[in-house]
VEXSE-933906 format. One record per residue (C-alpha): residue in one letter; x negated, y negated, z negated. Coordinates in steps of 0.2 Angstrom, whole numbers, plus 5000, padded with zeros to 4 digits. Layout:
// residues N
AXYZ...
END
This chain:
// residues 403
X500050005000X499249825004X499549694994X499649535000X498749374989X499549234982X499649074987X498548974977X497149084970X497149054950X495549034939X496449174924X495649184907X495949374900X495649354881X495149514871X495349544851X493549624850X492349684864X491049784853X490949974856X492650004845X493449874854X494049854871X492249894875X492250064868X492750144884X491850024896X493249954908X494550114908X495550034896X497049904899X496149734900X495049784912X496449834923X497349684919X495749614927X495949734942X497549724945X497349534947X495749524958X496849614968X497949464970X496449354975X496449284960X494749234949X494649334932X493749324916X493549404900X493149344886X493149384867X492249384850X491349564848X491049614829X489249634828X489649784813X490549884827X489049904839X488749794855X489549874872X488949904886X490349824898X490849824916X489649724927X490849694940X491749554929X491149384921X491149444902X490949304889X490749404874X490149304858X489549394842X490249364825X490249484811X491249584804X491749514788X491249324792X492749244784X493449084793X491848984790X491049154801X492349144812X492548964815X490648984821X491049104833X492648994841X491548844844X490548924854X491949034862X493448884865X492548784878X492048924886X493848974892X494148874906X495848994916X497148874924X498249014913X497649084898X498149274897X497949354880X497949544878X498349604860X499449534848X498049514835X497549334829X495649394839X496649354855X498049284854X497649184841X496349124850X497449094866X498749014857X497548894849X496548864867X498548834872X498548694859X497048614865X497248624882X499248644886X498848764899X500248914900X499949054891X500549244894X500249384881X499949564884X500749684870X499849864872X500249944856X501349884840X499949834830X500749854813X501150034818X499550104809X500049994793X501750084789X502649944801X504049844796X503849914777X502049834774X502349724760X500449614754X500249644734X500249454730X499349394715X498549234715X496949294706X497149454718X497249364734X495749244730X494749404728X495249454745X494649294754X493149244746X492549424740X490949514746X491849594762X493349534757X494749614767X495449424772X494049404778X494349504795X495749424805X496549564811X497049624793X499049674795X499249514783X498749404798X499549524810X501049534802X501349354803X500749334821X502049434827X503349294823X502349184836X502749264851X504049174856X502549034858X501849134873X502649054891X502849254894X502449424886X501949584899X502049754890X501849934896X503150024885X505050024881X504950034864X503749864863X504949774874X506349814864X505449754851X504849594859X505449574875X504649544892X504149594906X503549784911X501849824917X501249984918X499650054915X498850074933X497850204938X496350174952X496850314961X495650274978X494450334962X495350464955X495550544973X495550744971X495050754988X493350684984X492950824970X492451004973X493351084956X492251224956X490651134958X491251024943X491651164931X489851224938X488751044933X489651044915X489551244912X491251254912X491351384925X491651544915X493251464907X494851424909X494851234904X496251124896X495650954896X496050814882X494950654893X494950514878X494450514861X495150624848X496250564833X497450654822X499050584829X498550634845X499150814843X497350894848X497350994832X499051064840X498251134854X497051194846X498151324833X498851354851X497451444856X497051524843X498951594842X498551644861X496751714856X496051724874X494251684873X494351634891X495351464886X494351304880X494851134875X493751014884X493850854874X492850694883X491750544873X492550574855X492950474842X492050304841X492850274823X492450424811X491950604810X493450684816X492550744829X491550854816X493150894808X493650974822X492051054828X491951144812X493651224811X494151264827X492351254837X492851434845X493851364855X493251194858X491951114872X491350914869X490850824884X490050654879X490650474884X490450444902X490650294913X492350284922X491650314938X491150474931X492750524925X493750584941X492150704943X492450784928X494450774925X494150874941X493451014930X495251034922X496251164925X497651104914X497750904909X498250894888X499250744880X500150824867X500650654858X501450674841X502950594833X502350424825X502950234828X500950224835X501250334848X503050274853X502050134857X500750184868X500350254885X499250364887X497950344900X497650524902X499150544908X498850454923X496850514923X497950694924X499250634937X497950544949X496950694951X498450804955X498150904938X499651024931X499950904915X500750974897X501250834887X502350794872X504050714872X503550554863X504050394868X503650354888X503050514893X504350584898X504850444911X503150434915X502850604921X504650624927X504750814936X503050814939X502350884922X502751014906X503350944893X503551014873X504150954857X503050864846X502150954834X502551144841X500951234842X502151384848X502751284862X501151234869X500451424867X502051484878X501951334890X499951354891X500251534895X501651514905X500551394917X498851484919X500051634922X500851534937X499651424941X499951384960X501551324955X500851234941X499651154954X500851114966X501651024952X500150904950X500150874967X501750804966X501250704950X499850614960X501350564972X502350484958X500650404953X500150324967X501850254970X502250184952X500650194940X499350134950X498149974952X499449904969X500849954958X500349834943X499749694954X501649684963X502149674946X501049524940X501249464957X503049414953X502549364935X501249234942X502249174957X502749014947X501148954943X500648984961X501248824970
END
C-alpha cells in the first residue's frame, strides 16, 4: 500500500518518559515510540526524539536512523535533579507539534510544560494504564505530614522520582489538556478517549519469504527441537510460567520454549532458568533487524497474556512479530488479542496450563493447518497492523495541522 505525504511536511517532537536501557531504549527501536517515529517519516514528516534517560537504569544503545536527544539525570535527583536536566532538555524541543508518548510526568509532563511555554499543540500517546501495576483506581498515598517530608527530601526518597503513582496518579486528570490523545487499545480509550492507533508491524522486515526456517533453527542450535517461541522479555504476568507447566504436563523432550533478550528489570529470568530449565532455551537481546531471522526459528509464536488490568491494557508486540512472519500463534483471551488476531490464531483461557498443553499438541500434531493459519495471520497483518496502516491513521489525525 503507498502512502501518500501530507501537505505541509511538519518538524514533530516525540517526547519519551525515559530512554535508558529499562526505558524505551531497552529494546532499541522495536517498541511503540519508535514506530510512532516510523510511521510518521512515512508521511514526510521530520521526527525527533527526545527524553531524559536515568543514568541508574544504564545508558541505551538507540536507533541511529533517528535524531535522539537523550539527556542524563539520575535516578533519584529530586526536582532540583530534575529541573537540571529540563533546562537543558526544553529548548532543545523545537516540533511545530509536540507529541508525547506515555502518560508519565517524564513526558507528558514535560510536553505539557513545553506546551505552556511555547503554545504549540500537543498530542499524547497512551500505551499502557500506568497506574495498572499500582493496584489502579484503589492506590490511595499514606499521607502524613512528617511522612511525606521524608519521601521528598530523603536519601532516595521515593518523591523524588517523578514517575512515582503519586505524580501519575494526578497526571492522569490532565489529559484533557492534550489537543488530542492516540492509544492502541479499547480498554485505554474507554478509559480516556481518543483516537486508535495500532501498533504497526514493519512487515517489508518481518517478510517470511526472506528467511530459510531451517537454516535459522540451524545458526541458533535449535534444529533438534520443536520450538515455541516467547520473542520479548519475560515477566510473571506474561503467562510464560504457563507454558512452561504446559510442557511439562505434555513431557516431550522434543518441545522447548525459546524466550528472546529477557528481563531487563530483575532475575526472573533466573527464576525461571532454575525451575523449569528442562524445558527452556534463552536467546539474548538482539537488534530488531535481527529479529525476523530468528522469529523465523519458531515453529509456534507464544503470547499467553494473563488476566490483569496491565495486560488489558497492552498490545503485545509479539503478536504482530508472530503474525508478520506467517507463524501459527497461541495466545490468551486477554484484552485486544482476540480482535487482534481475529481467525488467524489459537486462542485459550488465561491462566489454563491444560489448555495450552492440548492446544500445543493439537497444533504440532496438525501443523500444515496450523501454518496455513499463520499465513493468513500475515494477511490480516499487513492490511491492519502494519507501519502504512498506522501512518493512514495519523495521517488523518495530523491533517489539521497540515495547511
Amino acid at each position: 500500500m503507498t502512502i501518500s505525504k501530507s501537505n505541509k511536511q511538519l518538524n514533530i517532537s516525540l517526547i519519551v518518559s525515559d530512554l535508558s536501557s529499562k526505558g524505551a531504549g531497552r529494546w532499541g527501536g522495536a517498541i511503540r515510540p519508535f514506530l510512532l517515529a516510523q510511521a510518521l517519516q512515512k508521511l514526510g514528516h521530520t521526527v525527533k526524539i527526545f527524553g531524559i534517560a536515568y543514568e541508574e537504569n544504564g545508558l541505551s544503545e538507540l536507533p541511529q536512523d533517528l535524531p535522539i536527544i537523550s539527556i542524563p539525570c539520575p535516578y533519584y535527583a529530586g526536582f532540583g535533579g530534575t529541573w537540571r536536566s529540563l533546562k537543558q532538555l526544553l529548548p532543545k524541543i523545537d516540533g511545530d507539534i509536540l507529541y508525547a508518548v506515555k502518560l508519565k510526568p517524564s513526558s507528558y509532563g514535560i510536553a505539557l510544560l513545553k506546551k505552556y511555554l511555547s503554545h504549540r499543540p500537543l498530542i499524547v500517546d497512551i500505551d499502557d494504564w500506568e497506574m495498572s501495576w499500582f493496584g489502579g483506581d484503589g492506590w490511595r498515598y499514606n499521607f502524613t505530614v512528617k511522612g511525606f517530608i521524608e519521601d521528598l527530601f530523603k536519601g532516595n526518597a521515593p518523591l523524588q522520582h517523578p514517575d512515582h503513582p503519586f505524580y501519575l496518579q494526578r497526571i492522569e486528570k490532565l489529559v484533557s489538556l492534550a489537543d488530542q490523545v492516540t492509544l492502541h487499545t479499547q480498554f485505554i480509550q474507554q478509559r480516556f478517549g481518543g483516537i486508535y492507533v495500532p501498533n504497526g508491524k514493519d512487515t517489508d522486515l518481518f517478510d517470511p519469504q526472506k528467511y530459510d526456517p531451517q537454516k535459522s533453527r540451524q545458526k541458533y542450535n535449535l534444529e533438534n527441537y520443536k520450538i515455541l517461541m516467547f520473542p520479548g522479555a519475560p515477566r510473571p504476568y506474561k503467562g510464560v510460567e504457563d507454558i512452561l507447566i504446559a510442557l511439562e504436563k505434555l513431557n516431550n523432550p522434543e518441545f522447548k520454549l525459546v524466550i528472546v533478550g529477557g528481563s531487563p528489570y530483575d532475575n526472573y529470568d533466573k527464576k525461571l532458568e532454575e525451575t523449569w530449565g528442562k524445558w527452556l532455551i534463552q536467546l539474548p537481546k538482539s537488534p530488531v533487524d535481527a529479529m525476523p531471522e530468528i522469529v523465523s526459528a519458531a515453529h509456534l509464536v507464544v503470547v499467553p497474556q494473563q488476566d490483569t488490568p496491565a495486560t488489558k491494557a497492552q498490545f503485545p508486540l509479539k503478536l504482530t512479530d508472530g503474525m508478520a512472519m506467517a507463524k501459527p500463534i497461541l495466545a490468551s483471551k486477554v484484552g485486544d488479542i482476540p480482535e487482534i488476531l481475529g481467525d488467524t490464531g489459537y486462542l485459550v483461557d488465561p491462566s489454563c496450563p491444560d489448555q495450552l498443553a492440548t492446544q500445543i499438541d493439537w497444533i504440532f500434531n496438525h501443523l500444515e493447518e496450523a501454518q496455513a493459519k499463520g499465513k493468513q495471520a500475515r494477511k490480516r497483518c499487513i492490511k491492519t497492523y502494519s507501519l502504512q496502516s498506522m501512518a493512514t491513521i495519523l495521517s488523518q489525525i495530523l491533517e489539521p495541522f497540515c495547511f
